[in-house]
C-alpha positions in Angstrom: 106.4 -108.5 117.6 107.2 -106.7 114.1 106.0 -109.7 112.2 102.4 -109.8 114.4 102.2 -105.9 113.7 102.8 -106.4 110.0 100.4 -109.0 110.0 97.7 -106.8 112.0 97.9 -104.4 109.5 97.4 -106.3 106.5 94.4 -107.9 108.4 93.2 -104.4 108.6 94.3 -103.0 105.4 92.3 -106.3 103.8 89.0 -105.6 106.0 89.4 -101.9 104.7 89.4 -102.8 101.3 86.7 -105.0 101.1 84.5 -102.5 103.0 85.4 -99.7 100.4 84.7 -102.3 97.6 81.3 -103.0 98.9 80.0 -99.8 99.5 81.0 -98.7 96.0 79.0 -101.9 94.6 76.0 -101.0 96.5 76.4 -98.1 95.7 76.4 -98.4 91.7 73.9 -100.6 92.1 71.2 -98.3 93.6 69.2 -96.0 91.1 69.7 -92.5 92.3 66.1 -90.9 93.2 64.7 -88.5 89.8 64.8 -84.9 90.9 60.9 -83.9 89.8 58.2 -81.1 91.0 54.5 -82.0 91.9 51.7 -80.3 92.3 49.0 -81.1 94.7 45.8 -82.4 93.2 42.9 -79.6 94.3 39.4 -79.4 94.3 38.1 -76.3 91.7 35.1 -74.3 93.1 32.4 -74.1 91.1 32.4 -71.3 88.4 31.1 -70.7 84.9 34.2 -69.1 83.4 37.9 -70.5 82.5 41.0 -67.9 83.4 44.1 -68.4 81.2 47.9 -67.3 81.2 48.9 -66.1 77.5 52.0 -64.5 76.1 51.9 -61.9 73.9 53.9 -62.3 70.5 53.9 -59.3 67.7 51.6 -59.4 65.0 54.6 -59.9 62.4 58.0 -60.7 63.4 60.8 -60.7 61.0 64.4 -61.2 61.2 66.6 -59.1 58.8 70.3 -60.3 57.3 72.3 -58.8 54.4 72.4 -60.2 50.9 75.8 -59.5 50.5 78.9 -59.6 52.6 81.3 -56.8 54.0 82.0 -54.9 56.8 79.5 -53.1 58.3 80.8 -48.9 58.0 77.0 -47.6 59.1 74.1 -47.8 61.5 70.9 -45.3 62.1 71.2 -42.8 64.0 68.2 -42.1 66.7 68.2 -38.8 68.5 68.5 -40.5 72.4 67.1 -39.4 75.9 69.8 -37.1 76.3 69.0 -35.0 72.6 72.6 -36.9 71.1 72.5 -38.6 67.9 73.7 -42.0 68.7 73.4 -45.7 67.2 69.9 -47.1 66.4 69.3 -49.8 69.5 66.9 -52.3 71.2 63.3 -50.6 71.4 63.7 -47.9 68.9 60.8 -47.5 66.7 61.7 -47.7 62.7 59.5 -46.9 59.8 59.0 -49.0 56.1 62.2 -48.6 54.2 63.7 -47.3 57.1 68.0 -48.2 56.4 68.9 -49.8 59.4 72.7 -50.5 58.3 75.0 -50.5 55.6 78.2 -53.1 54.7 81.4 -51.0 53.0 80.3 -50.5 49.4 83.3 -49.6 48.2 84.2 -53.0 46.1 80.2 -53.2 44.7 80.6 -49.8 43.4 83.9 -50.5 41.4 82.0 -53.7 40.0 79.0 -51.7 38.9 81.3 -48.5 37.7 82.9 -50.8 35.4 79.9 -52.0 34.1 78.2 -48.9 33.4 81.7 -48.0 31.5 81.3 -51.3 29.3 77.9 -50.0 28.8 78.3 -46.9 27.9 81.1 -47.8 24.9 78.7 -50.4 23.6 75.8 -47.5 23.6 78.8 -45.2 21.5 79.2 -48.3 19.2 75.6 -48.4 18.5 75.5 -44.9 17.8 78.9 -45.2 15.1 77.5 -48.4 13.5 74.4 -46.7 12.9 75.6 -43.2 11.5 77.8 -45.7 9.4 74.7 -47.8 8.3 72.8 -44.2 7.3 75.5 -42.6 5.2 75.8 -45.5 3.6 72.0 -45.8 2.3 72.5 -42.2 1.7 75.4 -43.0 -0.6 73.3 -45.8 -2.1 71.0 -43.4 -2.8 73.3 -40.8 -4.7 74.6 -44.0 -6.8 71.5 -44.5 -7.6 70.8 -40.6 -8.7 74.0 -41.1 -11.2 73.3 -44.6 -12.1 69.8 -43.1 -13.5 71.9 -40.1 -15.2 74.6 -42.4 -16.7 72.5 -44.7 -18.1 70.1 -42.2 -19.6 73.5 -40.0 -21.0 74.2 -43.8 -22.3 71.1 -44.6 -23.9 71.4 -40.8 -26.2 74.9 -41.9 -26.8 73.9 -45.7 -28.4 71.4 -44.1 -30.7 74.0 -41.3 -31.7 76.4 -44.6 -32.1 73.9 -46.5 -33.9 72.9 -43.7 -36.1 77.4 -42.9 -36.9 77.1 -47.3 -37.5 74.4 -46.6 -40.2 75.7 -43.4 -41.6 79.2 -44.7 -41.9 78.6 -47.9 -43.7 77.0 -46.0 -46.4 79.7 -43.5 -46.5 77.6 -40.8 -45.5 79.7 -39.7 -42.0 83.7 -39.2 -42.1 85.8 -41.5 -40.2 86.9 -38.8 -37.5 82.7 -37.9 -36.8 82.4 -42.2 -36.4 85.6 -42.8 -33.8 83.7 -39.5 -31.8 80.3 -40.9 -31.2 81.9 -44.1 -30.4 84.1 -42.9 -27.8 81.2 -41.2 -26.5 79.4 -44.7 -26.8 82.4 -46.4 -25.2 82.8 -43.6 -21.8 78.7 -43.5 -21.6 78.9 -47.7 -21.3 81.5 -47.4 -18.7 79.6 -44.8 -16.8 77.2 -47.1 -16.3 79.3 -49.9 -15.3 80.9 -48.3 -12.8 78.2 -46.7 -11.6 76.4 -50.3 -10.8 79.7 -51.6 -9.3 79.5 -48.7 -6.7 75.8 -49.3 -5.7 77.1 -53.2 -5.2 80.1 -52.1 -2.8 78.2 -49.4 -1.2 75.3 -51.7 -0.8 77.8 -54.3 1.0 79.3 -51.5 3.1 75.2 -51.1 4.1 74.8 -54.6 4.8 77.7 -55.2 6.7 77.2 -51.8 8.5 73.6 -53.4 9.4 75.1 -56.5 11.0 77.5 -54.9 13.0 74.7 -52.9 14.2 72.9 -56.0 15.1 76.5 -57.6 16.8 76.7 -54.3 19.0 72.7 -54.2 19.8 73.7 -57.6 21.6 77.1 -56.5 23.2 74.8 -53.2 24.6 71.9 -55.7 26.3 74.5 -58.0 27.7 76.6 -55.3 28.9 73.5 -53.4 30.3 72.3 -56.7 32.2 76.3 -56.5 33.6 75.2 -53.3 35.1 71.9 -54.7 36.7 73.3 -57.4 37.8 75.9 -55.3 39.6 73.6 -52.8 40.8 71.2 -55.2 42.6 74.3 -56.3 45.1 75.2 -52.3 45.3 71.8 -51.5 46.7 71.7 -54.6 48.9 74.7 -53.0 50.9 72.1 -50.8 52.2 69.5 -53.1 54.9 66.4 -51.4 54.6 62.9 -52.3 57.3 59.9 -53.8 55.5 57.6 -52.7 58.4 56.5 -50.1 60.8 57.6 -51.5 63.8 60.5 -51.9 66.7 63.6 -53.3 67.5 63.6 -56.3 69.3 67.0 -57.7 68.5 70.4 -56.1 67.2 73.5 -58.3 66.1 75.8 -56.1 64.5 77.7 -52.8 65.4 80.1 -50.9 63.1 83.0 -52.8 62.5 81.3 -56.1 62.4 82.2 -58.4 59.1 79.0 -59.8 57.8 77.9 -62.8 56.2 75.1 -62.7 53.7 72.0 -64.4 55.1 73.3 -63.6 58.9 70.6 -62.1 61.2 71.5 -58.6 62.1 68.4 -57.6 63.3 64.7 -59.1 64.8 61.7 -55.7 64.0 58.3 -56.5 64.8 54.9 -54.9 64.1 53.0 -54.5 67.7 50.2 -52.3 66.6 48.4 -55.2 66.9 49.8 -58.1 69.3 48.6 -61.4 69.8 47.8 -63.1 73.2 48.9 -67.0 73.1 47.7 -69.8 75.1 46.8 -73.4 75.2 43.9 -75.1 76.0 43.2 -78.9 76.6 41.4 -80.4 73.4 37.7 -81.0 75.7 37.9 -76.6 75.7 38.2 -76.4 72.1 34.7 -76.2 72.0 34.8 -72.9 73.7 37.2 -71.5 71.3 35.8 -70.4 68.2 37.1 -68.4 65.3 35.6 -64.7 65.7 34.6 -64.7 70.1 35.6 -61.8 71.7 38.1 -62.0 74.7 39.6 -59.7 76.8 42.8 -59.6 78.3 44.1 -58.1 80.8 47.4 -57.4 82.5 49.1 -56.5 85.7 51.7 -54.0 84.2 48.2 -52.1 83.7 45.5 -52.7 86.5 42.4 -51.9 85.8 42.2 -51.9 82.3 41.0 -54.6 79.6 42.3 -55.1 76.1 39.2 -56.6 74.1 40.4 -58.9 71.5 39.2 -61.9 69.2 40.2 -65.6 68.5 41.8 -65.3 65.1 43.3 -68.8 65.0 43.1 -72.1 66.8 45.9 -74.3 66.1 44.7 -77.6 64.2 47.2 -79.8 66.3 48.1 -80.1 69.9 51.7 -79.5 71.2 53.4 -82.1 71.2 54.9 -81.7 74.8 52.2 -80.0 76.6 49.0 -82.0 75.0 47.3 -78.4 74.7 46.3 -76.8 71.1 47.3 -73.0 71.0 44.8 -70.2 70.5 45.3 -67.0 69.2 44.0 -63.7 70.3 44.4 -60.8 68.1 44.3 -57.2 69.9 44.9 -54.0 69.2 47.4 -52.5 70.4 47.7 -48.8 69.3 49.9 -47.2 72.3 51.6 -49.9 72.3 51.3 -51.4 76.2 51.4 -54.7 75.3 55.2 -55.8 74.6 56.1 -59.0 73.1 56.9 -62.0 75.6 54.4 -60.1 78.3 52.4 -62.3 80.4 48.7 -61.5 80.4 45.4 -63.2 81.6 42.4 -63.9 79.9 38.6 -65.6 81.3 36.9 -67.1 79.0 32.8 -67.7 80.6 31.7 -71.5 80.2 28.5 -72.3 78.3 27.8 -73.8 81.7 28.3 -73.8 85.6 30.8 -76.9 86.1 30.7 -78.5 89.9 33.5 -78.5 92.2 35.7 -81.5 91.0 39.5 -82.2 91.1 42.1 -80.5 88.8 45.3 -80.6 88.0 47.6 -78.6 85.7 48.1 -79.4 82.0 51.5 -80.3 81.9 50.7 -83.4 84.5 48.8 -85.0 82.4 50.4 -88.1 79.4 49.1 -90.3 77.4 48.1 -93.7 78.5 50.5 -96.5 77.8 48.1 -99.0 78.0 45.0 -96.9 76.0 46.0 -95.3 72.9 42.5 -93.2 73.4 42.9 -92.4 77.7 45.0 -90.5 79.7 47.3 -91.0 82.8 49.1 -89.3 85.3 52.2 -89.9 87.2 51.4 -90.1 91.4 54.6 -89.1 94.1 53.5 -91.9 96.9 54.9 -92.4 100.4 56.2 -96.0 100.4 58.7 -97.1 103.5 60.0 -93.6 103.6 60.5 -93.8 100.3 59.0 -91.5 97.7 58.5 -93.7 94.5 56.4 -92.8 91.3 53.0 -94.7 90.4 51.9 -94.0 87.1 47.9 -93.9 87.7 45.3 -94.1 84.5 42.5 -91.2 85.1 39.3 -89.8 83.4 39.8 -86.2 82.4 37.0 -83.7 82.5 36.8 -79.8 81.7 39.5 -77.9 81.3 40.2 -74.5 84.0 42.7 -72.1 81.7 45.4 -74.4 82.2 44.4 -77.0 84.4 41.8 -79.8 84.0 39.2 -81.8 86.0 39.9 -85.1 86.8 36.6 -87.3 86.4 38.0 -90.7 88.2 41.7 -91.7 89.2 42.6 -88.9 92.0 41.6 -87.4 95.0 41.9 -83.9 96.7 45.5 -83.7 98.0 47.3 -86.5 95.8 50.1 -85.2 94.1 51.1 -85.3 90.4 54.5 -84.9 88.5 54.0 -81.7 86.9 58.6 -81.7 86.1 60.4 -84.7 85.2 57.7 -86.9 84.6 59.0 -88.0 81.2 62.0 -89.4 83.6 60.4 -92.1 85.6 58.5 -95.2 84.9 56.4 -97.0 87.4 57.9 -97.8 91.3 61.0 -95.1 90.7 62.4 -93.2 93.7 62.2 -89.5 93.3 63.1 -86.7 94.9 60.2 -83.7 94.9 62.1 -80.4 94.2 60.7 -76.5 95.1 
């Protein structure tokens, strides 16, 4: 009886096994379905105008970073709600040249301290080589004043000499009166001599004082672009608003250690916003540079914002298909914020029929025509819901949907999520 039992349930445990084993193979052999949202193929009413979501985006957007690095020791203070001073935050208004922050300048200001001190000694050398340089052309010129007098005193004191030579040889001038006028001779000469060597060593001491002028000229411009270039990082410590504007990001509070090129802060210039949307490239026809648009938004019923196309992208998104147009409105109490949704109708040059649509985003390329366009069909097969990829004719575009000339019915439905995911006869899943 033990034996039989043990036998039974290896028989069993075997049977197990190979039931576990199978349902695991069939099971990693079936392709889970592709989770993907449709929407339901409709039929448009007839109307002359096109209505169109847009987002608003500032007119300039700019992100600020530091040059330099440090800790940051300030922020701007905003008077808040409650009358307090406190840090500038998210959605305060800042002016041009507004300082937003500040990093420790502490080890800046040493650098540019001791560059102003280099500076300033080279300016005091420039200032000693010179006063050297100019009493030494004013001695030049005193040597000169005496060279002229010496050599005039020595000139009198030849022709004396000359006169003792003459008078002497024919024993007409005593020895003693001779020796006299040719001492004098002899000192006058010397006079003269020495008075040429000075002008040559004072003239050296003027040449050389010149130079060293030059030399210290140099030092003063290379210790003066020391200072600059210490200066520039000094006042980069100090992050400063280029625009009129608001806060729309902040990345830093005190304490923070910055890096230079870091964002610490996104401001944007919404005096005048602009309202972007896309439109199918059989509407850019409708969209041209200059027409006047208005907008209008449910944060403010009731009331239109008129703007004007400003720019029309030159090249379709590459996910969507749709080129983006720009509307440019003003936006002087600020009401429009950036990232807002608003609407816009744009009237038709012409009354279109009732025809199918279907949103942008359903629509791909054809695999099969470079040139055409297909769409990606949820059908009911065997209770199973597979994907059929389905060539179609597109017609006018709807804001952001667009007619379907041939290929679909009222009440199909199209992958609108996901349809990048499946090819031809995949299971899906449709998901809210």
């Amino acid at each position: 009886m033990k034996g039989r039992a043990i036998n039974a349930i290896a028989v069993t445990g075997s049977l197990l096994l190979m039931t576990f084993t199978e349902g695991c193979g069939s099971k990693q052999a079936a392709k889970p379905a592709v989770p993907v949202k449709v929407a339901a193929v409709e039929l448009n009413a007839a109307s002359g105008e096109a209505k169109y979501s847009a987002t608003i985006i500032p007119r300039t957007e700019v992100e600020l970073a530091f040059k330099v690095g440090g800790y940051v020791d300030m922020l701007r203070k905003v008077r808040g709600v409650d009358g307090r001073m406190r840090d500038i935050q998210e959605g305060d208004r800042i002016s041009t040249g507004a300082v937003l922050a500040r990093v420790r300048q502490s080890d800046y200001q040493v650098k540019f301290k001791q560059a102003e001190s280099h500076a300033s000694e080279a300016r005091s050398s420039i200032d000693v080589s010179r006063a050297q340089y100019e009493e030494a052309l004013s001695s030049i010129a005193s040597s000169k004043a005496r060279l002229v007098e010496a050599e005039a005193d020595y000139l009198k004191a030849k022709l004396d000499f000359d006169r003792a030579e003459n008078l002497f040889a024919s024993r007409s001038m005593t020895k003693a009166d001779y020796d006299s006028a040719k001492a004098q001779y002899d000192t006058n000469n010397a006079r003269v001599v020495a008075a040429r060597s000075q002008i040559q060593v004072i003239q050296a001491k003027a040449d050389s004082a010149k130079a060293n002028i030059d030399v210290v000229e140099a030092q003063s411009q290379n210790a003066q672009a020391v200072v600059q270039e210490t200066e520039i990082p000094l006042h980069d410590t100090e992050l400063r608003c280029p625009l009129n504007g608001v806060v729309l990001q902040k990345a830093i509070e005190k304490g923070t250690l910055v890096s230079s090129g870091v964002k610490a802060f996104v401001v944007a210039d919404t005096s005048s916003v602009k309202a972007v949307f896309g439109v199918a490239d059989i509407a850019l026809a409708e969209m041209n540079l200059g027409r006047k648009l208005s907008v209008q938004t449910d944060s403010v019923p009731g009331k239109e914002f008129q703007g004007q196309i400003t720019s029309v992208f030159p090249a379709a998104d590459s996910k969507s298909r749709a080129f983006n147009v720009e509307v440019t409105v003003a936006n002087p109490e600020y009401v429009l914020r950036p990232n807002m949704i608003v609407s816009l109708r744009v009237q038709a040059k012409q009354v279109i029929p009732a025809q199918p649509v279907i949103p942008l985003n359903a629509v791909i390329k054809s695999k099969s025509n470079l040139e055409g366009y297909a769409v990606t069909v949820v059908t009911d097969e065997g209770g199973r819901q597979v994907a059929r990829l389905r060539e179609v004719k597109l017609g006018e575009s709807f804001g952001n949907a667009v007619a379907v000339a041939e290929g679909l019915k009222p009440g199909d439905r199209v992958i609108t999520t996901g349809g990048t995911m499946v090819i031809d006869g995949d299971q899906v899943k449709v998901i809210p």
